[in-house]
C-alpha positions in Angstrom: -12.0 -22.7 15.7 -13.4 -20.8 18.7 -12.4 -17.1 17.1 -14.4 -14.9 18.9 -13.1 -11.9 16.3 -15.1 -10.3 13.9 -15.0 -11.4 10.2 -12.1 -9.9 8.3 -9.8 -9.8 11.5 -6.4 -10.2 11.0 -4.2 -12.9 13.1 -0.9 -12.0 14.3 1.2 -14.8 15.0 2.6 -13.3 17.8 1.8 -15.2 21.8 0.3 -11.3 22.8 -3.1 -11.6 22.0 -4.4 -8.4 19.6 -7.6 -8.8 20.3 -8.0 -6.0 22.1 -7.0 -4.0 19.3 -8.8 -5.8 16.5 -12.0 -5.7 18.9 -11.4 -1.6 19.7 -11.0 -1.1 15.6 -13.8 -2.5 14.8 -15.9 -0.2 16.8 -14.1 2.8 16.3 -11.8 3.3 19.0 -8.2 3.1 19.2 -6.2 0.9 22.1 -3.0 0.5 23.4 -0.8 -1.6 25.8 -0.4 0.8 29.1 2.2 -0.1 31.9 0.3 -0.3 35.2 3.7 0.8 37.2 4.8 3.5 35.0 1.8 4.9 32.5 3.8 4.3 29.3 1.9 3.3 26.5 3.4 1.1 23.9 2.9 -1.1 21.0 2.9 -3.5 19.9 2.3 -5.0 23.0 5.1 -6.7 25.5 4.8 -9.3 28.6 6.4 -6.4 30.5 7.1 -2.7 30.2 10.3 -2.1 28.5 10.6 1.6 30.2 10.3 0.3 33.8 11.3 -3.6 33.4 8.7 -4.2 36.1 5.0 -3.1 35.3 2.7 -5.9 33.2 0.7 -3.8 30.3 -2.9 -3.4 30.4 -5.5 -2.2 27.4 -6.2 1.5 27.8 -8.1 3.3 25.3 -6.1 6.5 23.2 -7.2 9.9 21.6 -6.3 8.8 18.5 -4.8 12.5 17.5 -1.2 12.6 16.5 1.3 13.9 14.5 2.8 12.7 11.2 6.7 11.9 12.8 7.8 10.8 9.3 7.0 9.2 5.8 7.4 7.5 3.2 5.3 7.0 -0.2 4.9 3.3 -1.1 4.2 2.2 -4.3 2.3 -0.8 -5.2 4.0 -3.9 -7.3 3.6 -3.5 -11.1 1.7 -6.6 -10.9 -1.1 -4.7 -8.8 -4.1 -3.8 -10.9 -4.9 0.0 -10.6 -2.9 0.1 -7.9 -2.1 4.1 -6.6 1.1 4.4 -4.2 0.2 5.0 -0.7 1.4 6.3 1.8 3.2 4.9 4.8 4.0 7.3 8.2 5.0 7.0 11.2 2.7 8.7 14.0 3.4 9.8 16.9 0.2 9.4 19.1 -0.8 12.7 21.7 0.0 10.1 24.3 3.8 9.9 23.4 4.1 6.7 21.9 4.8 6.3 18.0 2.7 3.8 15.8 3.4 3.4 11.3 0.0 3.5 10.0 -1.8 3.9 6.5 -2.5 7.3 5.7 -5.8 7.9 4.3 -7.7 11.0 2.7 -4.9 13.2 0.9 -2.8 12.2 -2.0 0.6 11.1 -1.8 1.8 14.7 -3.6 -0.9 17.1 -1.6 1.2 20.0 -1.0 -0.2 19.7 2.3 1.4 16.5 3.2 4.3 17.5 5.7 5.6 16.0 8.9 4.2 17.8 11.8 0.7 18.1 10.4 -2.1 16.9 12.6 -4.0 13.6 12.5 -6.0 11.2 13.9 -7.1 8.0 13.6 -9.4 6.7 10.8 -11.4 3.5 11.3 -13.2 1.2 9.2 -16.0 2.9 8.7 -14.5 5.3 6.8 -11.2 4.2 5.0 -11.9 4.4 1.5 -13.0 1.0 1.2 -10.6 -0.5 3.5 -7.1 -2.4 2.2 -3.9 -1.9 2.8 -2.3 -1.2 6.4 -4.8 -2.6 9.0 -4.4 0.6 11.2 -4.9 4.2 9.3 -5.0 7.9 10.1 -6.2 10.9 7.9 -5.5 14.6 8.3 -7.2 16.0 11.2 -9.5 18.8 10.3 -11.4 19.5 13.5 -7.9 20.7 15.1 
């Protein structure tokens, strides 16, 4: 089919190509649409920046550190096997922009789960064995 993504990519069906994202994921890095006129970052991606209706977006790469904005806990269908709830949030990125991701690496009733608390992205390489929301972030230690 000409699909120059790596195995286990997802497909959107959306006429932006994500493969600048999928591609960045996969080795570890985090991108995201910036408006050439105006700097604002935004996702997904648009034809045309919807702060300053006249700049086209470009790929830029992020920190990946953010904040949990909010959150939900989402539990799994009864038909799921072993299923544990997860946990949903919305992240606001250092850059400004706010993303909903997987969280990964605490438990959906850590006492330390609270909006405001440091993050930052978590790729592939270690999700615990992957599932789930395609993009992730985990409680950011290193603060």
């Amino acid at each position: 089919m000409g699909d120059s993504l790596p195995t286990g990519t997802p497909h959107t069906s959306s006429a932006l190509d994500l493969g600048p994202f999928w591609e960045a994921q996969h080795q570890n890095r985090l991108v995201l649409p910036q408006c050439i006129v105006c700097t604002t970052w935004h996702f997904p991606p648009k034809p045309i920046c919807p702060s300053c209706s006249v700049g086209t977006m470009d790929w830029a790469e992020v920190s990946g550190k953010g904040t949990l904005y909010s959150l939900m806990i989402g539990h799994p269908r009864a038909t799921a096997i072993n299923a544990e709830p997860s946990v949903i949030a919305v992240v606001e990125l250092a850059e400004g922009t706010r993303m909903m991701a997987e969280l990964v690496g605490i438990e959906p009733n850590a006492p330390s789960l609270k909006v405001g608390m440091s993050l930052r992205a978590a790729f592939s390489s270690e999700n615990d064995g992957g599932g789930g929301m395609p993009l992730k972030f985990r409680p950011d230690v290193r603060q």
